[in-house]
GULUM-136114 format. One line per field, with one value per residue (C-alpha): x, y, z. Coordinates in pm, 1 decimal, decimal comma, padded with zeros to 6 digits. Each point is the difference from the previous one (the first is absolute). Layout:
N
u = c(X; ...) .
v = c(Y; ...) .
w = c(Z; ...) .
***
This chain:
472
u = c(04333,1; -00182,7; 00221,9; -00087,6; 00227,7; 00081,3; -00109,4; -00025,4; -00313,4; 00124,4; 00325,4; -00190,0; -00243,5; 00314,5; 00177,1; -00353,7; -00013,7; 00363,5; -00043,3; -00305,6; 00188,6; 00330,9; -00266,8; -00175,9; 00320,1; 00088,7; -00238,7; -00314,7; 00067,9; 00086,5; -00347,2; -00127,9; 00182,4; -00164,3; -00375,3; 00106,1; -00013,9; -00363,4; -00202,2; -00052,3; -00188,3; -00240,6; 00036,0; -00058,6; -00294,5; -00187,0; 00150,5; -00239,6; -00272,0; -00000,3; 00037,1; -00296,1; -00248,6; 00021,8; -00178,1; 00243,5; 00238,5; -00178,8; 00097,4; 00371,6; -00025,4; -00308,6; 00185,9; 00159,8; 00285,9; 00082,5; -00071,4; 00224,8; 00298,6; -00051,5; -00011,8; 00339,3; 00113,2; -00088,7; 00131,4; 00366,6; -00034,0; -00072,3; 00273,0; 00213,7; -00070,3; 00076,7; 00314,7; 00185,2; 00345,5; 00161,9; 00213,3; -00369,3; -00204,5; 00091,7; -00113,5; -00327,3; -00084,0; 00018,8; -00256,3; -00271,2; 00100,6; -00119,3; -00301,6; -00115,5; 00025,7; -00193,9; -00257,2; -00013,2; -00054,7; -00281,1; -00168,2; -00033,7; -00061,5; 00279,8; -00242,8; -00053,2; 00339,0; 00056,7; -00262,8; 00178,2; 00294,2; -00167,9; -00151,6; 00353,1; 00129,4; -00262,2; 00074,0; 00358,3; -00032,5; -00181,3; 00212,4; 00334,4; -00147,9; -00109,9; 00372,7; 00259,6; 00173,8; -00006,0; -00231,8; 00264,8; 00104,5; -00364,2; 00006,1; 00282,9; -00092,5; -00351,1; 00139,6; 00223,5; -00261,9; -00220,0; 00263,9; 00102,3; -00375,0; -00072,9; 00373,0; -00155,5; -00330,2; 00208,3; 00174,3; -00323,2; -00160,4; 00257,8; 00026,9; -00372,7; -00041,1; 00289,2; -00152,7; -00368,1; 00152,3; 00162,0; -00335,3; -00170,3; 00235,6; -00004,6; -00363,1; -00026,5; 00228,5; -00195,4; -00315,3; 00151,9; 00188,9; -00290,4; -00232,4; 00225,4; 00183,7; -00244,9; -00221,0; -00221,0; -00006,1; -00114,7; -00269,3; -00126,4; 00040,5; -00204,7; -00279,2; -00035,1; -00031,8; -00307,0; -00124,3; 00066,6; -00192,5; -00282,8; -00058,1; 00019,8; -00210,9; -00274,7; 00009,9; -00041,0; -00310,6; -00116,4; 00020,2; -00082,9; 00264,2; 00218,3; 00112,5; -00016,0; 00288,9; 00232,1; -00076,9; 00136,7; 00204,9; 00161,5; 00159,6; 00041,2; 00379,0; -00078,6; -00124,1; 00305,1; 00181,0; -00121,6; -00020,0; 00406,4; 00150,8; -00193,0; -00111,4; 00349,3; 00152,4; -00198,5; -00018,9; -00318,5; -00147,9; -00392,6; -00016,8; 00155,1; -00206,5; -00350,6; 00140,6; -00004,1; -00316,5; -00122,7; 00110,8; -00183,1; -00335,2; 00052,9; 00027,9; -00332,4; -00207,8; 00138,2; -00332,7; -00276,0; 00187,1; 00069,6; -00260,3; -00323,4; -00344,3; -00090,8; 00138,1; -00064,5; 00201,5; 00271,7; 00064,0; -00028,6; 00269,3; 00206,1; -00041,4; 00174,1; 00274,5; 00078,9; 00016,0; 00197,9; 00245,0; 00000,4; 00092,0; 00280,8; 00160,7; -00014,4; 00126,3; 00294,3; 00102,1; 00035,4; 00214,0; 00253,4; -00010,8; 00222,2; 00223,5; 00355,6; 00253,9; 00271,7; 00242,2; 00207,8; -00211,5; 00037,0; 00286,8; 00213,3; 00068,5; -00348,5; -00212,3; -00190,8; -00044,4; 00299,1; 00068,4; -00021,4; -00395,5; -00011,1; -00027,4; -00269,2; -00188,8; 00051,9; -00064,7; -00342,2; -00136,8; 00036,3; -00215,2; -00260,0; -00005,7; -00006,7; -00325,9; -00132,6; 00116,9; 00077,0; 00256,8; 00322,8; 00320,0; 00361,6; 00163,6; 00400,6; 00143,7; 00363,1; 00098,9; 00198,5; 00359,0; 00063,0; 00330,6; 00034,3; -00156,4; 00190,3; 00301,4; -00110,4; -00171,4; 00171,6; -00181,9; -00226,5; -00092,3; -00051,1; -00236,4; -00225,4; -00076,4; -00098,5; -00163,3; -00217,3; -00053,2; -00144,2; -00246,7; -00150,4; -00110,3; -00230,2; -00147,3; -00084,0; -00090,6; -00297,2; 00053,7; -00086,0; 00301,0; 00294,1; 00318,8; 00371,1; 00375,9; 00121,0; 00356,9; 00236,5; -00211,7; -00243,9; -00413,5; -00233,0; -00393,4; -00281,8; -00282,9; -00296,9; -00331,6; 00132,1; -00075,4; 00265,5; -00078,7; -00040,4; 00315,4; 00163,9; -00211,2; 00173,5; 00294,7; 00019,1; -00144,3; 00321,7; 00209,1; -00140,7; -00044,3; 00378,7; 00100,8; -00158,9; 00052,0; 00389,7; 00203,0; 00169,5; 00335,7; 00120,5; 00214,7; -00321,8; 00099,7; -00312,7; 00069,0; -00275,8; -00066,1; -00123,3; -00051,0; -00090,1; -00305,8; -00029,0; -00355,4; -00137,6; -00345,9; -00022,7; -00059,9; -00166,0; 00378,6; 00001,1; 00404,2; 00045,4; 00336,0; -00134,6; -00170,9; 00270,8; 00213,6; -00252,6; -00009,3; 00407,7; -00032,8; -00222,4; 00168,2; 00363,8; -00204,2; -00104,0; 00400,3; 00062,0; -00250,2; 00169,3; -00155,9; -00268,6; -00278,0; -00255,9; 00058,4; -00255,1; 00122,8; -00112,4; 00137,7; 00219,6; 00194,2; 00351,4; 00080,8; 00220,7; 00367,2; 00114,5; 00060,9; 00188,3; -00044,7; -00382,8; -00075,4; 00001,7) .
v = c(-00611,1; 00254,8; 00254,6; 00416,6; 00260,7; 00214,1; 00321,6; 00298,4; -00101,8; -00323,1; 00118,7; 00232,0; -00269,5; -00222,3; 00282,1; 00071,9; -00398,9; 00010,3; 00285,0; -00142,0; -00316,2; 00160,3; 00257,1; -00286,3; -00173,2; -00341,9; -00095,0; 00112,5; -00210,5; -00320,2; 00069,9; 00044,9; -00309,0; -00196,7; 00075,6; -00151,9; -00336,9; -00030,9; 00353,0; 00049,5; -00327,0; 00137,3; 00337,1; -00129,8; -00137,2; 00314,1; 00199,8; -00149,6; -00040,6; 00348,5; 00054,6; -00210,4; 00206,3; 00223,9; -00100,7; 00134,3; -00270,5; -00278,9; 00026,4; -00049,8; -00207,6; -00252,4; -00225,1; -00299,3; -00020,1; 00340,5; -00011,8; -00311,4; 00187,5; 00347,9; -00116,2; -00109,9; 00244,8; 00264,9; -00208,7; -00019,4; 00365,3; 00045,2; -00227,8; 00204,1; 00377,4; -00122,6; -00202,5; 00214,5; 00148,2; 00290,8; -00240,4; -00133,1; 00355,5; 00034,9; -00360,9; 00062,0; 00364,6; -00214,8; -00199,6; 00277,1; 00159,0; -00339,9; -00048,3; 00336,8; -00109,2; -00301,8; 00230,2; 00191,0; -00278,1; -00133,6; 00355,4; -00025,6; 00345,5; 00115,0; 00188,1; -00421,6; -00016,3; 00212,6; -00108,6; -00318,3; 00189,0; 00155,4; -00324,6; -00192,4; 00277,8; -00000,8; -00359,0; 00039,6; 00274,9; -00185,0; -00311,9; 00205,3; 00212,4; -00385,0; -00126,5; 00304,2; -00076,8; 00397,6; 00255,2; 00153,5; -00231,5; -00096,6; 00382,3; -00021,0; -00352,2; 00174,3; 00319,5; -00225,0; -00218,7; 00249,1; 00239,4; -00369,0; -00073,4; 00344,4; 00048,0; -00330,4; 00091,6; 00319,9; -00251,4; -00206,8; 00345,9; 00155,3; -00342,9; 00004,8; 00326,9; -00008,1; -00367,1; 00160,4; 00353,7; -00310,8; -00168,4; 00322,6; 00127,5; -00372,1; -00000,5; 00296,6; -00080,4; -00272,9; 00141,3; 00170,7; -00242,6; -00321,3; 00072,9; 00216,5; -00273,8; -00001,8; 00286,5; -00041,1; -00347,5; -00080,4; 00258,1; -00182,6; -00355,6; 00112,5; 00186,1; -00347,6; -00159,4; 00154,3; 00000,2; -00421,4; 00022,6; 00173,2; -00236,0; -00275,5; 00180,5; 00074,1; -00393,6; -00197,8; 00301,4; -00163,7; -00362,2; 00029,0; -00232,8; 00219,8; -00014,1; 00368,4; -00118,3; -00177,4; 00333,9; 00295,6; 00300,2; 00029,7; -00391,2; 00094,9; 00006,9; 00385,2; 00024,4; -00214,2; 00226,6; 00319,8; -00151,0; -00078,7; 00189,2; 00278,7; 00200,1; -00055,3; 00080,4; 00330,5; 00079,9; 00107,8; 00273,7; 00085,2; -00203,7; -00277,0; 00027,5; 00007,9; -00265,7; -00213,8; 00091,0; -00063,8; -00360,7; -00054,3; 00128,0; -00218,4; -00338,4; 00157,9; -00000,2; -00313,9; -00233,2; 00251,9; -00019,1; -00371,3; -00163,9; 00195,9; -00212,0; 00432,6; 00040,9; 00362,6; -00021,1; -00154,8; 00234,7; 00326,4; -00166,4; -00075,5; 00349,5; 00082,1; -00185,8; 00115,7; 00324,1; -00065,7; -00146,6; 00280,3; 00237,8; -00281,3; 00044,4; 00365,8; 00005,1; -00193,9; 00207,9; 00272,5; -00203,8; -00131,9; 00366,3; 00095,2; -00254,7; 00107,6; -00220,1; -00129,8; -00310,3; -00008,0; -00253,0; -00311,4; -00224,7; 00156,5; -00414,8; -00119,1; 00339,8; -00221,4; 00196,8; 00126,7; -00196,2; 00344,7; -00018,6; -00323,4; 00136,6; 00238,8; -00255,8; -00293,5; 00281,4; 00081,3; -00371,7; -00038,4; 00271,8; -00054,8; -00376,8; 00107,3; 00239,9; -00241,8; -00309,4; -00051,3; -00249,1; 00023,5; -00241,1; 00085,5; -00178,7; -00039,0; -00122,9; -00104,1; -00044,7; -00328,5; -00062,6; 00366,9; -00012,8; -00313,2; 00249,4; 00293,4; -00198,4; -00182,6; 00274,2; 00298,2; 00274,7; 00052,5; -00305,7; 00013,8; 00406,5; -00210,7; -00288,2; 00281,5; 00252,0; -00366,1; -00135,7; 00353,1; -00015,4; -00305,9; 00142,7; 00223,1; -00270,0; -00198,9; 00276,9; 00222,9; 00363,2; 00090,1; -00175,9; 00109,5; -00099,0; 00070,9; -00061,1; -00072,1; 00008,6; -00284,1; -00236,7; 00041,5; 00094,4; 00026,9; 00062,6; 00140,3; -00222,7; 00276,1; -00210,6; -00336,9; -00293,4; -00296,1; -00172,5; 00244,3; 00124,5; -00353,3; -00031,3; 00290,9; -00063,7; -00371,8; 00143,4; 00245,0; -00246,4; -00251,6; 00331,0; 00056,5; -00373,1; -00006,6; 00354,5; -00069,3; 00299,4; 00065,9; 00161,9; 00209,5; -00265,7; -00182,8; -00274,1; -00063,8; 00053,7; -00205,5; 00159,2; -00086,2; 00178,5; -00127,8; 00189,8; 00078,3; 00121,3; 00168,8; 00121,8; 00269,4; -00150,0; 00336,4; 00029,7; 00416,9; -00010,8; -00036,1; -00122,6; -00278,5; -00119,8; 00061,3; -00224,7; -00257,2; 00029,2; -00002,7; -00318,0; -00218,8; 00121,8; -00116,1; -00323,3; -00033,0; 00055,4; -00265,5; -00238,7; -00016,9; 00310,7; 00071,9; -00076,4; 00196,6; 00036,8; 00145,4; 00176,7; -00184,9; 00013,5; -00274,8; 00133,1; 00075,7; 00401,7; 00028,6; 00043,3; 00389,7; 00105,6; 00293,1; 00224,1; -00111,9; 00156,5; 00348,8) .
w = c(01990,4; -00207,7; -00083,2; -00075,6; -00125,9; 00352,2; -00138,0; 00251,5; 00152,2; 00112,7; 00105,0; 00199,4; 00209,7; 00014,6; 00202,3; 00187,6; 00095,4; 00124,7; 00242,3; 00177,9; 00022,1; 00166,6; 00200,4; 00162,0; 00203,7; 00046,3; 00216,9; -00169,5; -00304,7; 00173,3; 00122,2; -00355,9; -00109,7; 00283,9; -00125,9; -00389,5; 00171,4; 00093,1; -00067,2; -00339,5; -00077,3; 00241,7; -00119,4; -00390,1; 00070,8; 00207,2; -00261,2; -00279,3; 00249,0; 00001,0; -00389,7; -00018,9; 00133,6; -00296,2; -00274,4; -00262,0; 00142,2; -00124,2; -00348,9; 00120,5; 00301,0; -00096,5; -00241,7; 00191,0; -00129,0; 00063,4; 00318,0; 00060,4; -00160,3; 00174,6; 00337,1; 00006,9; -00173,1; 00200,7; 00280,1; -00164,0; -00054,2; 00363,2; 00123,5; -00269,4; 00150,5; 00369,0; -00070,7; -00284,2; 00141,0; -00226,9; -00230,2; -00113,1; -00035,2; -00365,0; -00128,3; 00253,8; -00234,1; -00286,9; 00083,9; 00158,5; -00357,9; -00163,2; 00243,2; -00137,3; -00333,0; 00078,7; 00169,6; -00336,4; -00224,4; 00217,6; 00063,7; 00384,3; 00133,3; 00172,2; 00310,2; 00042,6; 00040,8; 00220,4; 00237,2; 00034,9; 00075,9; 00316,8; 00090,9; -00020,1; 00227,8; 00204,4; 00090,3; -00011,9; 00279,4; 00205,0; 00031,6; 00012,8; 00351,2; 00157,0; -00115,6; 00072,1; 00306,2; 00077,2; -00138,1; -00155,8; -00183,4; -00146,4; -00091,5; -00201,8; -00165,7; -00100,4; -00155,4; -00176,4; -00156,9; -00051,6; -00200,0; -00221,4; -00067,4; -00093,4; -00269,7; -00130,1; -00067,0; -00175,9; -00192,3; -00083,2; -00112,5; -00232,4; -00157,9; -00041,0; -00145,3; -00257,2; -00128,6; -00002,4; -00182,0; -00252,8; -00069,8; -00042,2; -00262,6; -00167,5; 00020,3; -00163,3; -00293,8; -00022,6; -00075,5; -00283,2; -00135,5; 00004,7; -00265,4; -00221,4; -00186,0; -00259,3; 00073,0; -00324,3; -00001,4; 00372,2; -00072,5; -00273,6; 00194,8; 00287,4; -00204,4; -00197,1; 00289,2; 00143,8; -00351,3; 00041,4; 00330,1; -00152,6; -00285,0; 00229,0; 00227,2; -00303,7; -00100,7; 00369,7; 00020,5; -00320,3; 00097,5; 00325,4; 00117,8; 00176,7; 00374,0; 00134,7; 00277,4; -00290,5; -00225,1; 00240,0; -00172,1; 00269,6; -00018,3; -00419,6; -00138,2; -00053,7; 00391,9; 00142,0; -00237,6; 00172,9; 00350,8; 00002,4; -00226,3; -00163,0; 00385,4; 00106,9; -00282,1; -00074,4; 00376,3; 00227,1; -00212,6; -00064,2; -00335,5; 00158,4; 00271,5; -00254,6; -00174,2; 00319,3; 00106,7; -00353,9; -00005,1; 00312,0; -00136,1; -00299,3; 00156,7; 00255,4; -00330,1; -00127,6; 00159,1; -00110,3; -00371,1; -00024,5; 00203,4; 00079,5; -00092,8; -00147,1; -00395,9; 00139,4; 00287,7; -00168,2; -00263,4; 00225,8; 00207,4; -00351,3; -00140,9; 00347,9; -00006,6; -00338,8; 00122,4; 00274,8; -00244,1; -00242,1; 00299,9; 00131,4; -00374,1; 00020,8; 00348,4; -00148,1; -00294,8; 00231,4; 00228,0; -00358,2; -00094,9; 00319,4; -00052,8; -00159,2; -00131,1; 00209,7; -00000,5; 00304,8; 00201,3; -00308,3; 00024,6; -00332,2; -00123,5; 00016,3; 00067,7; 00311,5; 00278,8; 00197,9; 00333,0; 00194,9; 00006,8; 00123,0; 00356,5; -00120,6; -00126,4; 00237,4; 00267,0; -00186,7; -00053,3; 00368,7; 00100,1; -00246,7; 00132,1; 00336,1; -00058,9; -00214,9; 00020,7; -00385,9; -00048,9; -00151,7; -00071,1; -00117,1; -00259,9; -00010,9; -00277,4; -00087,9; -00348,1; 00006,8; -00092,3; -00107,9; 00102,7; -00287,6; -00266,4; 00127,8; -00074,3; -00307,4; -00178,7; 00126,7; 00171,1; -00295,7; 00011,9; 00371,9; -00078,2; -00297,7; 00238,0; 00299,7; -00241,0; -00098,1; 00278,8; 00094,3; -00315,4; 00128,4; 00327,0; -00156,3; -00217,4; 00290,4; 00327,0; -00056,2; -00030,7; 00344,4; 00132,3; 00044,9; -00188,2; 00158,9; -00106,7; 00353,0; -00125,4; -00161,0; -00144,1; 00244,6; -00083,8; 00232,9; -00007,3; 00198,8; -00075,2; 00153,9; 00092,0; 00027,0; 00195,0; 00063,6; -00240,6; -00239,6; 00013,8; 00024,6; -00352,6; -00135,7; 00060,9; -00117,2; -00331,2; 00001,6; 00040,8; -00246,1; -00294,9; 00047,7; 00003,0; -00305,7; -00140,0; -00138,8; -00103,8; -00349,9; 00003,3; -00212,1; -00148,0; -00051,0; 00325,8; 00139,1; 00418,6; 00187,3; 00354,7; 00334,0; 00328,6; 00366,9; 00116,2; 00390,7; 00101,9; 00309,8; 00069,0; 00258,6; 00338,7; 00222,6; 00079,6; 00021,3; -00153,2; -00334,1; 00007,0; 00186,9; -00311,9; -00181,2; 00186,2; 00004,7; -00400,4; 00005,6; 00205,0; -00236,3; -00311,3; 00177,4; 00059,1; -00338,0; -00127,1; 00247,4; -00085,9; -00345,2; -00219,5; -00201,7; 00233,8; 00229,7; 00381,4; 00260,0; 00302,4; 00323,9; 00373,3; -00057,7; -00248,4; 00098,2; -00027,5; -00377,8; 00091,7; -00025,3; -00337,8; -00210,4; 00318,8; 00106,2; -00413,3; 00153,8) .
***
C-alpha cells in the first residue's frame, strides 16, 4: 500500500468518507457491496467508451497497453469505492491521493476526469434504483456513492494540483539551472557548431554531392541541441521562438542551395541561409546573455545533472515524441561491484571511480543528451532522437569505453571498471515512470545475467525487485 503523510486535507476527506458511510445505514451499503460483484466491469468499459469520443483522449487511451492496464484498474477502483467500510477509508485516500499523482505525471486534464466521474455515477444510479428493495433505501445507497465518488475525486484533485505546483517550480529551476554550468563555454560550443554546419553546408554546395534530406539543420548536433535542450531550457520566449522558425526556413532552402540545375538559384538560396544563420547566432547571444550562474541543479560529486530534473525532462521528451514522433531511449547504468571498491578503496576510492565513470559519459553521448547521477552508483541518460538500435549502439559503446577506460588511484593502483547497462526506448506509453521501470528492469537483468553487458527492455522482462525505497 502506498502510503501519504495524513496532513489536514486528508484527515479532512477521511472524516467526510466516514460520515457518508455511517449516514447511509446498513442496508444501503449491503446494496453497494452487492453491485462490486458484477457492475463495474460493465461500468469500466462504457466509462472509456465515453472518454473516447474526445479527441484529446487519444493520446492517453490509444496505446494498448494502456488500455489493457486501465481497464482493470478502474474496475478495482470501482469495486474499492462500493465495498470500503470505515476501518478501510484511510488506506482508500491514499490511493485517490496517488491516482492524482499519477494523473499529474501523465498530464490528463482533470475536467476529463471529472466527466468520468459523472458517467460512473450515472451508471451507478441507475443500477442501485433497479436493485434497492425500497426506494428508500436506493436513495440512501445513491447519496452515499455519490458523496464517496465526489471526496475521491477531491482527493484525486488536491493530489494533482500539489504534484503539478511541484513540476512547475522544478521546471522552472530547471530552466535556470541547464545551460548555466558553463555559461561561456556552451556559448562558444553551440556558435561553433553552426559555424561546422555552415562549412559543411558551403562544401556538399561545392561538390554537388550532398543529400538535402541527410543535410537538415534542424537534424544537426547544434539543431538536436536546440530542439531538446536549448527551447526548454531557455523557455518559450520571442528569440526562442525566431530561432525555431529560423531553423525551419533553413532546411526549406536547403534543395534550391544544394541541388538546383540554376548556379543562380543556388547561390540566392545560399546567401539566405547564411543570413538566416547569422540572425540564429545573434538570437542566441541574446538568449546566453540572460543566463546567470547557478549550481544547485549539478550533482556536487560529479557536477552531472541533479536527479530532481529527471521528471522535467522525461516529462518533456514525451511530449515532444508525442507531437512529433521523435524517438527517444533511456539508458540505466549500474557501476558494478561498488560495494567491493567502496570497501577496498575507501570512499575516495569509491568518489574517483563515480566522478570517472561520469567523465566517460560525456565522451561517448552527444551534447544534446542528457546526463544524470540517479543516486548511488547509479547514471542514467536521455538519449533524445534515437531509434532502438541506436541507442542499444550507444550504450554497448559505453560499456565497452569504460571496460576499457581503467582508473588510476591516487596510490597509483590501477581500478579496472565495469557497469551493466539497461536500455529502454520510449514506447507511446504517456507515463514516464513507466519507462523508467522498463529501463530498471533490463539493467536488473543485465546484473543478473552476470555484469558488464547490455540489456533491452522487452515485455518479457520480469519487473526489477523494489529497491532503496523505489530510488525516490
Amino acid at each position: 500500500m502506498h502510503t501519504i503523510s495524513m496532513d489536514h486535507a486528508a484527515q479532512a476527506l477521511i472524516a467526510s468518507w466516514r460520515a457518508s458511510l455511517q449516514d447511509a445505514g446498513d442496508d444501503a451499503l449491503a446494496l453497494l457491496r452487492t453491485l462490486a460483484t458484477d457492475v463495474p466491469a460493465g461500468l469500466a468499459g462504457h466509462f472509456y467508451a465515453v472518454l473516447l469520443d474526445d479527441p484529446r483522449a487519444s493520446r492517453y487511451l490509444s496505446h494498448d497497453q494502456v488500455r489493457q492496464h486501465l481497464q482493470p484498474s478502474l474496475q478495482r477502483w470501482l469495486q474499492q469505492l462500493l465495498t470500503t467500510g470505515p476501518d478501510g477509508v484511510a488506506d482508500a485516500v491514499a490511493v485517490q491521493r496517488v491516482v492524482g499523482d499519477v494523473h499529474a505525471r501523465v498530464g490528463i486534464p482533470v475536467d476529463l476526469v471529472t466527466r468520468g466521474a459523472r458517467v460512473i455515477k450515472r451508471g451507478l444510479f441507475e443500477q442501485l434504483q433497479a436493485r434497492a428493495a425500497r426506494p428508500e433505501v436506493a436513495f440512501a445507497a445513491i447519496n452515499c456513492v455519490s458523496a464517496v465518488i465526489d471526496i475521491a475525486m477531491e482527493g484525486m484533485t488536491l493530489a494533482f494540483s500539489h504534484a503539478r505546483d511541484r513540476s512547475a517550480r522544478t521546471d522552472s529551476a530547471y530552466r535556470l539551472f541547464s545551460l548555466v554550468q558553463n555559461v561561456s563555454t556552451e556559448r562558444e560550443r553551440q556558435r561553433a557548431l553552426l559555424l561546422d554546419w555552415e562549412n559543411a553546408l558551403l562544401y556538399a554546395m561545392a561538390s554537388q554531392r550532398a543529400d538535402p534530406a541527410q543535410s537538415r539543420l534542424s537534424d544537426s548536433e547544434f539543431g538536436l541541441w536546440f530542439t531538446h535542450k536549448g527551447h526548454p531550457s531557455f523557455g518559450d520566449s520571442s528569440e526562442t521562438a525566431q530561432i525555431a522558425a529560423l531553423l525551419k526556413r533553413v532546411d526549406a532552402r536547403l534543395p534550391d542551395a544544394l541541388t538546383h540545375a540554376d548556379f543562380r538559384v543556388r547561390m540566392r538560396a545560399l546567401l539566405q541561409v547564411r543570413k538566416q544563420l547569422e540572425q540564429i547566432r545573434t538570437l542566441l547571444g541574446m538568449l546566453f546573455e540572460r543566463i546567470g550562474e547557478l549550481d544547485a541543479g549539478s550533482d556536487a560529486l560529479t557536477q552531472l545533472l541533479n536527479r530532481r530534473f529527471l521528471p522535467t525532462v522525461l516529462r518533456r521528451e514525451v511530449e515532444l515524441s508525442n507531437r512529433t514522433g521523435a524517438a527517444f531511449a533511456v539508458l540505466l547504468i549500474d557501476l558494478d561491484h561498488f560495494k567491493r571498491i567502496n570497501d577496498t578503496h575507501g570512499h575516495d576510492g569509491g568518489d574517483r571511480a563515480l566522478q570517472h565513470v561520469a567523465g566517460l559519459l560525456g565522451q561517448v553521448t552527444r551534447g544534446s543528451d542528457y546526463l544524470f547521477r540517479y543516486g548511488g552508483e547509479e547514471f542514467v541518460v536521455v538519449l533524445v532522437a534515437a531509434t532502438v538500435d541506436h541507442a542499444v549502439s550507444i550504450a554497448e559503446n559505453l560499456r565497452a569505453h569504460i571496460a576499457r577506460s581503467p582508473l588510476t588511484l591516487a596510490s597509483g593502483q590501477v581500478l579496472s571498471l565495469t557497469a551493466s547497462i539497461g536500455v529502454a526506448a520510449h514506447d507511446d506509453h504517456p507515463d514516464y515512470e513507466h519507462l523508467m521501470a522498463r529501463a530498471d528492469a533490463a539493467m536488473y537483468q543485465a546484473k543478473k545475467r552476470g555484469r558488464n553487458q547490455v540489456v533491452l527492455a522487452s515485455d518479457d522482462l520480469p519487473p526489477a525487485p523494489e529497491r532503496q525505497a523505489q530510488r525516490r
